[in-house]
C-alpha positions in Angstrom: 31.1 -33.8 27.1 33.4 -34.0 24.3 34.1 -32.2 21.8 36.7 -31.7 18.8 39.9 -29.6 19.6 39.9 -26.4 17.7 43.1 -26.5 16.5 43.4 -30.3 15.3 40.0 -32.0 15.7 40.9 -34.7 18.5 37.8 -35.5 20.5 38.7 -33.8 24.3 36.7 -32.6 27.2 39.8 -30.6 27.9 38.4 -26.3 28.2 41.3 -24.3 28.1 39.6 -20.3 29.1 36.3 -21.6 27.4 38.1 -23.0 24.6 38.2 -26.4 23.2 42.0 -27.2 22.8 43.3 -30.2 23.9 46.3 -31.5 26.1 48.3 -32.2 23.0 48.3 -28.4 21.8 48.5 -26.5 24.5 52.0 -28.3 25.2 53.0 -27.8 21.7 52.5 -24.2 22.1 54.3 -24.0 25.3 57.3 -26.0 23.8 57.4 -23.8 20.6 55.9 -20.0 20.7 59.3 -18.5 20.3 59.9 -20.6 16.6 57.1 -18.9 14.8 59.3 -16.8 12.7 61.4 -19.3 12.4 59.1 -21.9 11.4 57.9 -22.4 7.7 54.9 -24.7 5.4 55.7 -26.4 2.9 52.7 -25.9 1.4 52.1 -22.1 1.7 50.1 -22.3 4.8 47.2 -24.7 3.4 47.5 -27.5 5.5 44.3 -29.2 7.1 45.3 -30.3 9.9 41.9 -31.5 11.3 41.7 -34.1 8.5 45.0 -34.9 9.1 47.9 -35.9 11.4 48.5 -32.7 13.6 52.0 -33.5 13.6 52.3 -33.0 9.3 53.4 -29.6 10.0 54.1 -27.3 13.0 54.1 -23.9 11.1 50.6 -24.8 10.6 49.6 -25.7 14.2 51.6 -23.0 15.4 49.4 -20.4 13.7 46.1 -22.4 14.2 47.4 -21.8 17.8 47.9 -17.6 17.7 44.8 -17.2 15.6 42.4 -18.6 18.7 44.9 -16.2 20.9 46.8 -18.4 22.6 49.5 -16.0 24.2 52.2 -17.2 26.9 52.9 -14.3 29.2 56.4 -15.7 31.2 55.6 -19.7 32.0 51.5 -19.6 32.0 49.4 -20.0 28.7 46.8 -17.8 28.6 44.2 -16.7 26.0 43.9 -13.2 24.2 41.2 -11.3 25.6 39.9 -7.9 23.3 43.9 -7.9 21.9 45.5 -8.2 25.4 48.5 -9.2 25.1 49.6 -8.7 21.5 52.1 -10.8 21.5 54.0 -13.6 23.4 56.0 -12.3 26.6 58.7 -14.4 27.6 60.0 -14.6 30.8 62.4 -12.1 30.8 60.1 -9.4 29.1 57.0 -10.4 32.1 58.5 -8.0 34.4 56.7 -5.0 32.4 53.7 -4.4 30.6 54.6 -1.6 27.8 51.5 0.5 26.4 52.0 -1.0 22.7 50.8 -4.1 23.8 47.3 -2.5 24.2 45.5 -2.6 21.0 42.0 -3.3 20.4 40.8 -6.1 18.4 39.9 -5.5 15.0 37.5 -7.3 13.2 39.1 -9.0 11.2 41.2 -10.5 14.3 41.5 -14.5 14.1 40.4 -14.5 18.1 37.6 -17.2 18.7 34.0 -15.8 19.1 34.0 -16.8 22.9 36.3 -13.8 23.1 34.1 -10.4 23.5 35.3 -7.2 22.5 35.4 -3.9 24.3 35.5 -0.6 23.4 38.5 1.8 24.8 37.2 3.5 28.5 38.0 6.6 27.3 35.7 6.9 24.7 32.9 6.0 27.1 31.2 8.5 29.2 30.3 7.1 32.4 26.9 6.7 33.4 25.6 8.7 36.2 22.4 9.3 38.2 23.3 12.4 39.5 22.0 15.6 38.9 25.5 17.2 39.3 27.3 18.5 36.2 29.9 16.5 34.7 33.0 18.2 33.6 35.7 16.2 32.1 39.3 17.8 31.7 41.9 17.0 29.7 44.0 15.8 32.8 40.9 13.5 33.9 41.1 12.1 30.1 44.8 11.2 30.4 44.2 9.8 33.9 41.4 7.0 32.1 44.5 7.0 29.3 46.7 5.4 32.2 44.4 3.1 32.5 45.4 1.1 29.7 48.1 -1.0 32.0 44.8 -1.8 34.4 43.6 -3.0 31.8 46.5 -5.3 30.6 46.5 -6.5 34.7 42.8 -7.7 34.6 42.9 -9.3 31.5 45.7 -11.1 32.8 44.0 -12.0 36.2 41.3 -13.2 35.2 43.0 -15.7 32.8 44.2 -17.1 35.7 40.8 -18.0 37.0 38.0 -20.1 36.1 34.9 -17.9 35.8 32.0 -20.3 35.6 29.3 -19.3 33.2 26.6 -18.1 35.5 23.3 -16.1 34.6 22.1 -16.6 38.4 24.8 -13.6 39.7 24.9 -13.3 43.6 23.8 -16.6 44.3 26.4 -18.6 42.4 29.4 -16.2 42.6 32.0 -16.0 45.3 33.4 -12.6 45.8 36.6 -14.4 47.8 37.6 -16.0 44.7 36.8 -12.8 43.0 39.0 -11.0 45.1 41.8 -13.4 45.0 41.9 -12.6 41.1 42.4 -8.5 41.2 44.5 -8.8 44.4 47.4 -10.8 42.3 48.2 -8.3 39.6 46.2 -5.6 40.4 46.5 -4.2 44.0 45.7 -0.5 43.5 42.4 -0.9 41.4 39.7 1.3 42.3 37.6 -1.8 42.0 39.7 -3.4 44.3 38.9 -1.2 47.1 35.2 -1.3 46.0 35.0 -5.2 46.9 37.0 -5.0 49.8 34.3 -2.2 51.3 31.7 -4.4 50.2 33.1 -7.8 51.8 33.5 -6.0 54.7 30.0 -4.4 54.6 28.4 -7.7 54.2 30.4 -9.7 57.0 29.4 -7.5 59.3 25.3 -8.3 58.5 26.4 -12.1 58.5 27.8 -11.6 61.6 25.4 -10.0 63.4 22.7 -12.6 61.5 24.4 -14.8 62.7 23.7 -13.7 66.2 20.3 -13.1 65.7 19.4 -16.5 64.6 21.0 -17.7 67.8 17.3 -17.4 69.0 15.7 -18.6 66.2 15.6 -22.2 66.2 13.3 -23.4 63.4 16.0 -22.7 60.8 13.1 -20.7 58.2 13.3 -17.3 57.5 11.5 -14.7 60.5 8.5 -12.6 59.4 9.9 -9.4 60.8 7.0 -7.3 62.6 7.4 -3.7 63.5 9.0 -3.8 66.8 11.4 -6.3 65.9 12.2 -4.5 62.3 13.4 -1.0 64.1 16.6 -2.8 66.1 17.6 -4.6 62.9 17.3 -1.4 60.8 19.4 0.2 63.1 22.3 -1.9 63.1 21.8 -1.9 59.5 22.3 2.1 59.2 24.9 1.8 61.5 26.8 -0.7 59.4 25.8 1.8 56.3 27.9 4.3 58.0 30.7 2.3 58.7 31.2 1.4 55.2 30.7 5.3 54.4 33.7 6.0 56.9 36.4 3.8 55.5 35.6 5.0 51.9 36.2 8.3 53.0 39.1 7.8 54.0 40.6 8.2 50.8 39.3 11.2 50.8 42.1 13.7 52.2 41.3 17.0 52.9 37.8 16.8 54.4 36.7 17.5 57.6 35.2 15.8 59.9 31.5 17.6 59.4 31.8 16.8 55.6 32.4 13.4 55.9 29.3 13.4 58.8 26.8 15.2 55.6 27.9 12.4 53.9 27.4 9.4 55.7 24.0 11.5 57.0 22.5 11.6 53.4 23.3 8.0 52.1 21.7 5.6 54.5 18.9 4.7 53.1 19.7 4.2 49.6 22.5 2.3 51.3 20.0 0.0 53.3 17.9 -0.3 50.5 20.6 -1.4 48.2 21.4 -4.2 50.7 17.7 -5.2 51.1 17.8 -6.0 47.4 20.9 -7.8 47.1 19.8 -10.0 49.8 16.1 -10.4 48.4 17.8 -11.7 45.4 20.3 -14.4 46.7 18.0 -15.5 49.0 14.3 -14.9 47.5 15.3 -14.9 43.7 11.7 -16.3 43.0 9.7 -13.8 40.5 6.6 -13.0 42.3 8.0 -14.1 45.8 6.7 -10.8 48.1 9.1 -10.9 51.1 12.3 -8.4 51.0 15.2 -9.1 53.3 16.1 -7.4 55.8 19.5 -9.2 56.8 19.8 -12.9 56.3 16.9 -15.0 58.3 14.6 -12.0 58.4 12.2 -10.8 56.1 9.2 -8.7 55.2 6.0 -9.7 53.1 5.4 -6.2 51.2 1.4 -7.8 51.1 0.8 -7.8 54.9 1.5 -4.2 56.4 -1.3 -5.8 58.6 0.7 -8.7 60.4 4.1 -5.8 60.4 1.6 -4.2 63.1 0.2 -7.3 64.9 2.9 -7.4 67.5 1.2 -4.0 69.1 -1.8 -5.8 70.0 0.1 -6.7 73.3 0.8 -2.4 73.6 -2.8 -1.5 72.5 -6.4 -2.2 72.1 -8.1 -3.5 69.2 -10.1 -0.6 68.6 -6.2 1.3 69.0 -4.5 -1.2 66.6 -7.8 -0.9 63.8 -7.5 3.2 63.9 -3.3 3.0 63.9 -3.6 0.8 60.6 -6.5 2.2 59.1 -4.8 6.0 58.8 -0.8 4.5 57.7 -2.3 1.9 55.4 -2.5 4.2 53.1 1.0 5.9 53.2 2.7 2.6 54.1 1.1 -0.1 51.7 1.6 2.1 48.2 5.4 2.2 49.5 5.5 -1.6 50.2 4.4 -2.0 46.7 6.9 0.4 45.3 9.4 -1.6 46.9 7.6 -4.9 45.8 8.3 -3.8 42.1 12.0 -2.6 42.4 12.6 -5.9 43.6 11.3 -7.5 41.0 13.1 -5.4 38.9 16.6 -6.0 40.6 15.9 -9.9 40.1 15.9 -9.4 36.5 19.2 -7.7 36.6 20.8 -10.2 38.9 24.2 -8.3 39.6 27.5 -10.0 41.1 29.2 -9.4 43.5 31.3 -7.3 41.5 28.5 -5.8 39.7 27.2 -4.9 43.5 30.2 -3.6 44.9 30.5 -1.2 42.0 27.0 0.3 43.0 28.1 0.3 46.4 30.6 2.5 46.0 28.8 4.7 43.4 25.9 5.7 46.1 28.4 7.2 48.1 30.6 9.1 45.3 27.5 10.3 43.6 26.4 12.0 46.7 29.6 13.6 47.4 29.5 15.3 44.0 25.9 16.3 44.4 27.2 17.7 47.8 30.2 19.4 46.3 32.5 17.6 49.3 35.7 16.1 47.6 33.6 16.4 44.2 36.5 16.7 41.6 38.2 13.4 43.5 35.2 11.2 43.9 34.2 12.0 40.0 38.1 10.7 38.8 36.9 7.7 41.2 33.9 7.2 39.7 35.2 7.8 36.3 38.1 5.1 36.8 35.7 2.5 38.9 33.1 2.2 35.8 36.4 2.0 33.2 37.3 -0.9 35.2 34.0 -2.5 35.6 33.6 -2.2 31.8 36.4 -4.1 31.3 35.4 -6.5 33.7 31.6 -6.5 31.9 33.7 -6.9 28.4 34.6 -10.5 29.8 31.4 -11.7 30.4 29.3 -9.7 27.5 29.3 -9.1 23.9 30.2 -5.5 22.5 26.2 -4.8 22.5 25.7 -6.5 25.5 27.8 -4.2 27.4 26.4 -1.1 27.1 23.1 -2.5 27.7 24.3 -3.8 31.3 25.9 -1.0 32.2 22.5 1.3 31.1 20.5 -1.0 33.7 23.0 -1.0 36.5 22.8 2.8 35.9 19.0 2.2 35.9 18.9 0.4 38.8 20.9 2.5 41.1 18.4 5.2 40.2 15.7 3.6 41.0 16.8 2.5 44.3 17.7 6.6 45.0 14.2 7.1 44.6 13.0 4.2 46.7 15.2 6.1 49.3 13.6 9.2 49.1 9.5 7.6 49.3 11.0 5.9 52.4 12.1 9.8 54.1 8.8 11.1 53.0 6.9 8.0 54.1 8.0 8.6 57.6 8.2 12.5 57.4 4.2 12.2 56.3 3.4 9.4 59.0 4.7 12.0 61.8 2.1 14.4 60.3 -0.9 12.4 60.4 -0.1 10.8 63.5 2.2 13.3 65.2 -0.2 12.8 68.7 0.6 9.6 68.9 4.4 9.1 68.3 5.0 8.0 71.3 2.6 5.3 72.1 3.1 4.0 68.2 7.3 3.7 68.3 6.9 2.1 64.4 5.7 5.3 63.3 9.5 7.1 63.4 12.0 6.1 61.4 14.6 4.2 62.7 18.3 5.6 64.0 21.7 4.0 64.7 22.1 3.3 68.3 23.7 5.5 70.8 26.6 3.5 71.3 26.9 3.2 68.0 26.9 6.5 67.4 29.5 7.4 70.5 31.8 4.3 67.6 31.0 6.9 64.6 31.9 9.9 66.5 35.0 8.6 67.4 35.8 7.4 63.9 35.8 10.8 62.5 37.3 12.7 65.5 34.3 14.2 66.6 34.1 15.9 69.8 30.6 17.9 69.1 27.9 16.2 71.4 26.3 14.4 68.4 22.9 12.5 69.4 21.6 9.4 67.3 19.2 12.0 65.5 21.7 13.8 64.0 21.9 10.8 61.3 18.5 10.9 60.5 17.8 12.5 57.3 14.7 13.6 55.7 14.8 14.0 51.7 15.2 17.7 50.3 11.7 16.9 48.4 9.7 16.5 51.3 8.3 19.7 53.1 6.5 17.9 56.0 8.9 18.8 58.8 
């Protein structure tokens, strides 16, 4: 579709950073950025030059030019986002990126209304579902101060990609490409080692997806019933862990039974925030009442009664009838809990970027509500959602932003409660059937794998006689054990 150029009205279908400039200008501002003091109107500045020939006056064009924010920053043209650059940096200034070009944009700045505007991070608190007391120094202010070069970096990256507009989030995006961008110019952001965690993390459910499906040759998504659901769930803590491990590994200082309360207590709102993310890239239907498990496996949270049908073969009717008559009523509120957080995490539709981010918060939250490596994983959290929001400033309007970030925050909470009903659900199943555990294995809550917990050991240097139980974790709330 075409439409005029905003600086001199020619019909073009050229998009220059979701502008409308054509061919014509962009070169003439390559050509002549470093004349505009030199250049001068003849007729004080009031030339029209969408009514006329462009080429009546350069001072002109040149201006129309800097007022949408065209910047070059060494040989690439890019577009000023919230200020960023200030000014033109030729080749031989590129090499650094001085503080005073950080200023915010007024408004009264000439930059196009495509252009959002964000406010400084260090006037932002950050948002936080944890109950742990936030204490802000004056160092931790100046370390969010030194962010202002990040800042410069990731405006600058992200020029350099096309970011398609996309309300759809994980099912559209492509955290590669993603990744690509902050890798160039940015390689020690803190969200930088958020998405690399999180690619990693979900590879390893492709993969072993991947070789579940081997078996599954009608190419539809698997009803998961009960016996089936406890080895997937158990790779799927395992893989929680994992991811735990390497972010901790940051963390200097802590010993090897810190990092093991750690990893212990954020499994399930780990699992649970992976269930979600791949309910909504793969059932992003409102309404739609199966949750993933990994991809090509689901749950319907409306048919507890099919999860239990595969222990018809294990028991008899009469068995199966009295097994699902006394859960029902633990279980099925639960599947309906999680029925509605999905729903909820549709609307919200976070990227991968977006996801990554509340990846790595489940686990920094916890260590500050743990006191392990607090004071470090606050600064981290601190700096992570000071990126983020000048990530979010790209993509939202000044009001928009603090909205998104309140319902991320929202969201993570309410995932950190579907984690605790899910301990409780299990430590309350045990109670009223605690006869029968053993003949009714879908009655305890799943655990990583003894080989795969001989892997974690080893990971953290370990020498204690760990057993897969030692990961389970029950929630402080729940008094049934």
């Amino acid at each position: 579709m075409k439409k005029p150029c905003q600086i001199c009205g020619t019909e073009t279908k050229s998009v220059c950073y979701k502008l409308y400039i054509c061919a014509a200008c962009t070169m003439f501002y390559r050509r002549n950025y470093r004349l505009q003091k030199d250049l001068k109107c003849r007729l004080m500045n009031s030339c029209d030059l969408k009514t006329s020939d462009r080429r009546i006056c350069r001072a002109c064009r040149l201006r129309e030019c800097r007022a949408l924010g065209l910047r070059m920053v060494g040989k690439s043209l890019v577009v000023q986002q919230n200020g960023i650059p200030e000014d033109d940096m030729p080749d031989e200034d590129v090499g650094s990126l001085p503080e005073s070009c950080i200023v915010s944009a007024s408004s009264s700045s000439p930059v196009s209304a495509t252009v959002s505007r964000i406010p400084d991070p260090m006037m932002c608190s950050t948002p936080s579902t944890s109950t742990a007391p936030q204490m802000i120094s004056h160092d931790q202010l100046n370390e969010l101060n030194n962010l202002n070069n990040v800042r410069v970096q990731l405006v600058l990256a992200m020029n350099n990609t096309e970011f398609e507009e996309n309300k759809e989030g994980i099912r559209n995006c492509n955290v590669n490409n993603m990744l690509s961008v902050y890798t160039l110019n940015n390689p020690d952001s803190i969200i930088l080692k958020a998405i690399r965690l999180y690619t990693r993390f979900e590879e390893r459910h492709k993969q072993y997806a991947s070789l579940q499906q081997l078996n599954n040759t009608s190419g539809s998504s698997v009803h998961v019933r009960s016996m089936s659901y406890k080895t997937i769930e158990s790779n799927v803590m395992t893989f929680a862990c994992y991811y735990a491990i390497e972010l901790l590994e940051d963390f200097h200082g802590l010993s090897s039974t810190e990092k093991f309360s750690v990893i212990k207590t954020i499994q399930s709102v780990m699992i649970f925030m992976h269930k979600f993310v791949a309910t909504a890239r793969l059932f992003p239907t409102s309404g739609d009442t199966r949750i993933s498990i990994i991809d090509g496996y689901h749950l319907d949270m409306k048919q507890y009664a099919y999860f239990l049908s595969d222990l018809e073969t294990e028991m008899t009717p009469s068995q199966l009838i009295e097994q699902y008559n006394r859960c029902r009523v633990i279980v099925e509120p639960f599947f309906e809990s999680i029925y509605h957080s999905a729903e909820s995490f549709r609307l919200l539709m976070p990227d991968p970027i977006e996801c990554a981010v509340l990846f790595c918060t489940c686990v920094l939250e916890k260590m500050e509500h743990l006191q392990i490596g607090a004071e470090q994983s606050r600064n981290l959290r601190n700096n992570l959602f000071a990126e983020l929001s000048v990530y979010l400033g790209e993509r939202y309007s000044v009001q928009e932003l603090g909205t998104r970030i309140m319902r991320l925050t929202a969201t993570l909470y309410e995932i950190k409660l579907i984690a605790e009903k899910y301990d409780d659900m299990f430590s309350l199943l045990g109670v009223f059937v605690a006869d029968k555990a053993d003949c009714h294995p879908s009655l305890t809550r799943p655990a990583v794998s003894a080989e795969h917990m001989k892997n974690i050991q080893a990971m953290l240097n370990i020498t204690s006689a760990f057993t897969a139980n030692s990961l389970i974790f029950t929630s402080e709330k729940s008094k049934y054990i």
